[in-house]
C-alpha positions in Angstrom: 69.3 4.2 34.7 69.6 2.5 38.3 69.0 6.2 40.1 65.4 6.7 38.2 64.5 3.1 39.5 65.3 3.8 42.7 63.9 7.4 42.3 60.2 5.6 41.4 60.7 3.1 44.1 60.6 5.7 46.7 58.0 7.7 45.1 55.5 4.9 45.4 56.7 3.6 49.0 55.5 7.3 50.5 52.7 7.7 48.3 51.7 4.3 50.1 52.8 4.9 53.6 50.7 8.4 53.3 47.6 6.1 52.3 48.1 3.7 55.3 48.9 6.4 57.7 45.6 8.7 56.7 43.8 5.7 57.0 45.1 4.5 60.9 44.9 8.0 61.9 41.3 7.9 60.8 40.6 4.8 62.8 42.3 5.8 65.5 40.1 9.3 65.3 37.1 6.8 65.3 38.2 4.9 68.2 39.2 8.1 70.1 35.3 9.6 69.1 34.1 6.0 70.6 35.8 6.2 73.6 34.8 9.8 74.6 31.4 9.5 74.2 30.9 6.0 75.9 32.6 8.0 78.8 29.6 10.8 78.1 27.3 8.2 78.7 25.8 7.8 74.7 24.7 5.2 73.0 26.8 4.5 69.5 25.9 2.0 66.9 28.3 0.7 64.4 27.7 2.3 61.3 28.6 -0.4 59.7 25.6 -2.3 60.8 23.1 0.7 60.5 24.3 0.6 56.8 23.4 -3.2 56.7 20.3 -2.8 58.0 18.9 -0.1 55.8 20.3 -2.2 53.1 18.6 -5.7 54.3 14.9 -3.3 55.0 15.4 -1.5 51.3 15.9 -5.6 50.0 12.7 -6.7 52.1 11.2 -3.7 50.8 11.8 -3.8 47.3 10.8 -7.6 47.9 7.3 -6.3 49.4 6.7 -4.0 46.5 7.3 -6.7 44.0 5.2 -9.3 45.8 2.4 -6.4 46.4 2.8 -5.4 42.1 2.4 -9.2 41.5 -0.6 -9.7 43.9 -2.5 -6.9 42.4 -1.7 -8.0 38.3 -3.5 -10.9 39.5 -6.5 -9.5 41.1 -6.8 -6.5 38.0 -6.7 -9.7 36.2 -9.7 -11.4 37.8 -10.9 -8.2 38.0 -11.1 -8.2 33.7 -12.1 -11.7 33.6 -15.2 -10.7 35.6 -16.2 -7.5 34.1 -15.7 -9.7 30.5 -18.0 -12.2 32.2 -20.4 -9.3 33.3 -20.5 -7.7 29.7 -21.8 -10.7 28.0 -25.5 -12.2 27.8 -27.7 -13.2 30.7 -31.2 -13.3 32.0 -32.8 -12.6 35.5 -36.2 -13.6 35.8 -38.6 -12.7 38.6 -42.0 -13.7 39.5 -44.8 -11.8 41.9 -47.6 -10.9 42.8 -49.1 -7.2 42.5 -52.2 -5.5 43.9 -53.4 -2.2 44.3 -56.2 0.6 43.7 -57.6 0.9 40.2 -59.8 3.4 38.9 -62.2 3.7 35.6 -63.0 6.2 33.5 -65.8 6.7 30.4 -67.0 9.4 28.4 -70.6 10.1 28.0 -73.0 10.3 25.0 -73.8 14.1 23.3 -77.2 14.7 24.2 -79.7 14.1 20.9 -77.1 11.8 19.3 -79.0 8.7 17.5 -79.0 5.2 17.4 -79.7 3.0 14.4 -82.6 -0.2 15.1 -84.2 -2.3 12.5 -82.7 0.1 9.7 -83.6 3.6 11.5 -82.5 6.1 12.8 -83.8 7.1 16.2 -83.3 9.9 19.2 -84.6 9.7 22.6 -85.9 13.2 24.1 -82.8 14.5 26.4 -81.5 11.3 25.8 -79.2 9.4 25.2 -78.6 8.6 29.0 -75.2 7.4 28.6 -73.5 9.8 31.4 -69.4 10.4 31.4 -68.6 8.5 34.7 -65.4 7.6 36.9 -64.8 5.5 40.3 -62.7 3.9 42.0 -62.1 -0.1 42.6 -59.5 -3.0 43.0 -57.0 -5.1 41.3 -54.9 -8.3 42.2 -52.6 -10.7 40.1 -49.6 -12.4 39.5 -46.7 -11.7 36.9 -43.2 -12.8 35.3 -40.7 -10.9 34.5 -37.5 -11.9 31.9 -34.5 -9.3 31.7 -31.5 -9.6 29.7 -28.4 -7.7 31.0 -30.5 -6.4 33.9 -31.9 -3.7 31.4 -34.9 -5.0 28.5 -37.3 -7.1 29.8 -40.6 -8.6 28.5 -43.2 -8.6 31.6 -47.0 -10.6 31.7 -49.5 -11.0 34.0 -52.9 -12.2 35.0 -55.6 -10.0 37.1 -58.8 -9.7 38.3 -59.9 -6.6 38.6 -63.3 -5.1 39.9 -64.3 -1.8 38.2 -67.1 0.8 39.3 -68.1 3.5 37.3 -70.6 6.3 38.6 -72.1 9.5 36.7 -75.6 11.8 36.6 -77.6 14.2 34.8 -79.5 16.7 35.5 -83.2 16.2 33.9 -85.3 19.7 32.3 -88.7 20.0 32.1 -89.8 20.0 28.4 -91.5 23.2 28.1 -89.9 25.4 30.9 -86.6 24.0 31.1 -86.3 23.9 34.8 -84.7 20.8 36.6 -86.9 18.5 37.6 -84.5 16.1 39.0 -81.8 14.1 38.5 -80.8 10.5 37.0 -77.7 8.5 38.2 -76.1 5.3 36.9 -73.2 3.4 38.1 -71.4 0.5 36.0 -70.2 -2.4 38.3 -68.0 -4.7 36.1 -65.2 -7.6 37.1 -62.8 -8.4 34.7 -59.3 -10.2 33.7 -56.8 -8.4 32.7 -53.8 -9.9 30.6 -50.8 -7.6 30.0 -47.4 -8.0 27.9 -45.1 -5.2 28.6 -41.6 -4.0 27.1 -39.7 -3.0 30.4 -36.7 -0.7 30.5 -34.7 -0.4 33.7 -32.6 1.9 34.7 -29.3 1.1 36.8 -29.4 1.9 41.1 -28.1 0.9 43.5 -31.2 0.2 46.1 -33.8 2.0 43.7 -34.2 1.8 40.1 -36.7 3.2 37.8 -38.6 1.3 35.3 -40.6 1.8 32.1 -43.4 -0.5 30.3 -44.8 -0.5 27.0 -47.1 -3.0 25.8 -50.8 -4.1 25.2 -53.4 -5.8 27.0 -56.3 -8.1 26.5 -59.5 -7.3 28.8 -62.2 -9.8 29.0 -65.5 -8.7 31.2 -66.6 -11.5 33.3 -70.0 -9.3 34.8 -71.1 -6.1 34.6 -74.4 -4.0 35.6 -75.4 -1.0 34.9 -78.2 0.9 37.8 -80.3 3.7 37.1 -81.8 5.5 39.8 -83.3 8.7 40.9 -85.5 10.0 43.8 -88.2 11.4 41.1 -88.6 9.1 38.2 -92.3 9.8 38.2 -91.9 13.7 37.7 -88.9 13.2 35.5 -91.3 11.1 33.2 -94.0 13.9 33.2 -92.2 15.9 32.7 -89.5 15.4 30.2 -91.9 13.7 27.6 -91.2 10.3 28.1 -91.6 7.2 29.9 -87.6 7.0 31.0 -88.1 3.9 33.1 -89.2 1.9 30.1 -85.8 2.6 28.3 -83.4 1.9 30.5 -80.4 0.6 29.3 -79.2 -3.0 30.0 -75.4 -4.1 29.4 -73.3 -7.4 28.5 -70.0 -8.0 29.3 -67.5 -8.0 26.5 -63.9 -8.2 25.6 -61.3 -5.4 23.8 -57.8 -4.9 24.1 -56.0 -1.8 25.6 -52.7 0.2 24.9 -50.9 0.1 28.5 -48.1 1.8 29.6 -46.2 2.0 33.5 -43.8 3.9 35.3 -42.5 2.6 38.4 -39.9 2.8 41.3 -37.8 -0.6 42.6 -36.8 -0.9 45.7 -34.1 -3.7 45.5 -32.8 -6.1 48.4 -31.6 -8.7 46.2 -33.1 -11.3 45.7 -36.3 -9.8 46.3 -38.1 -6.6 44.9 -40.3 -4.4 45.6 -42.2 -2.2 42.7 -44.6 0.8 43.5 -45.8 1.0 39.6 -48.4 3.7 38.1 -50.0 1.9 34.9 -52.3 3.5 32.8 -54.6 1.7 29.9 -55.8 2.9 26.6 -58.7 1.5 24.7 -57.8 2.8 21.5 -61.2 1.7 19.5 -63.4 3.7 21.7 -66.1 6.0 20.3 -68.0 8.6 22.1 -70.9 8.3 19.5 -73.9 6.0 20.4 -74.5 4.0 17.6 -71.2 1.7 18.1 -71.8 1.7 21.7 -75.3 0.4 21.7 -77.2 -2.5 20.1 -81.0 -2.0 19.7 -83.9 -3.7 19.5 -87.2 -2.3 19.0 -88.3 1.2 18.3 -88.7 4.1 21.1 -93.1 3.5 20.7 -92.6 -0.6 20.5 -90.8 -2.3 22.9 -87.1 -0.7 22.8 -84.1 -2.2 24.3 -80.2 -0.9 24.5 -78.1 -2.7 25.1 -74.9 -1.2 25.9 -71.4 -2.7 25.5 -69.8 -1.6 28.8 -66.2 -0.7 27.4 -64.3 1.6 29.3 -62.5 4.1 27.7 -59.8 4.6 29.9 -58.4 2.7 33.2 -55.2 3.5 35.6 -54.3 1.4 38.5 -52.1 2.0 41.8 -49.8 -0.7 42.1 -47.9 -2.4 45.0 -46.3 -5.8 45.1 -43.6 -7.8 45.6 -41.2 -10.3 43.1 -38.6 -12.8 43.6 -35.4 -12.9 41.1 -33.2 -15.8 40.4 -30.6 -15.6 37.6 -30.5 -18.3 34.9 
């Protein structure tokens, strides 16, 4: 029993001496390594401390990494807060001022159409002289605009607005038929204009395209209408009638239109710039001559036309310039 004790006790005491020894001789083959290439000239770092190093950077860095994950939960964060706060309801209104060309546009009267006075029927000889006719004029005003989530809007406005109106005819003699001369008229009319649009806006960056639907109210302020020809005298021979002696006068008057608008913004925030197309509608026009026309008299006693002056169509040219705030 004592000789297997001492048999395990020695197994363990060169087990353990082999350990130690395999581990000086390992130091010693590290000092000898040291030693050889210092006299070589070479630079050798511990590896201890290279190992502590990449350790301490991998801490710092894993430190970084967690600060950076932390810094950007918050900003994603405000980030959400802010697109929450974008995605609910607001308004942005803007006010201006636009201006621009217009230009006016009516349809003339079949020729031999009739006209009612003091309960009759009547027709005027290669009449009536109500000619189709378009020019050009001018429009200024100011509007406001509402938008809710920088999309729908409800636009109005307040114009002035001069409005010209040219056309001619060609007279024929009554028996041969050959020109004898010709007969133009131009309408002159001012007007204000006041519009109520439904806006649709489309999303851009610098430009952004807009729509408009809406109606508005016209009310003529003055209007004219000229006659003139270089041949009245022949025309009158000629044609069977004394043409001068009918002319027609005209009144101002009021209607409402159908409008509608395209138009490009050019945005540098707070202000805007629109370039708009609008185009109006009278939808109550008639090309007959009877609703056009109130008379008086007959064509042998004293007749008088008076014409309303509506235009049956309008479009204007538009360039301004608006200020937004939000509310």
């Amino acid at each position: 029993m004592r000789a297997s004790y001492i048999l395990v006790f020695l197994l363990v005491f060169v087990f353990s001496s082999q350990g130690v020894f395999a581990q000086d001789f390992t130091e010693e083959e590290v000092a000898a390594d040291e030693a050889a290439a210092k006299e070589a000239g070479e630079v050798v770092e511990p590896i201890e401390e290279e190992e502590g190093e990449l350790v301490e950077e991998g801490v710092e860095q894993a430190v970084d990494e967690n600060a950076l994950s932390a810094n950007d939960i918050v900003v994603n964060k405000e980030e959400e807060e802010e697109d929450e706060e974008d995605e609910g309801f607001f308004l942005n209104v803007g006010f201006g001022i636009k201006g621009g060309l217009n230009g006016s546009v009516v349809n003339g009267v079949t020729e031999g159409d009739s006209f009612t006075s003091e309960g009759s029927q009547y027709e005027i000889p290669q009449g009536p002289d109500i000619y189709p006719s378009f020019g050009l004029g001018a429009t200024v005003g100011g509007f406001l605009e509402v938008r809710a989530w920088d999309f729908i809007g409800l636009e109005v406005g307040f114009y002035q607005s001069w409005d010209n109106a040219a056309g001619f005819e060609d007279k024929n003699a009554a028996g041969s038929g050959q020109t004898v001369g010709r007969v133009d008229h131009k309408q002159c009319t001012s007007a204000f204009h006041i519009p109520a649009l439904i806006k649709l806006s489309l999303d851009g960056d610098l430009v952004r395209p807009t729509f408009g639907l809406g109606a508005e109210f016209v009310k003529q302020n003055t209007s004219t209408l000229e006659y003139s020809s270089d041949n009245f005298s022949v025309i009158d021979r000629e044609v069977g009638y004394e043409f001068q002696n009918i002319l027609y006068k005209i009144e101002p008057t009021s209607y409402v239109n159908i409008v509608a608008s395209i138009a490009l913004e050019f945005d540098f925030d707070p202000i805007r710039v629109p370039i708009e197309l609008r185009a109006n509608i009278n939808p109550t026009f008639e090309s007959a001559l009877d609703p056009r026309v109130t008379a008086t008299g007959t064509p042998n006693n004293n007749l008088e036309l008076v014409y309303d002056g509506v235009f049956q169509a309008q479009f204007a040219l538009l360039l301004g310039v608006a200020y937004d705030f939000d509310l």
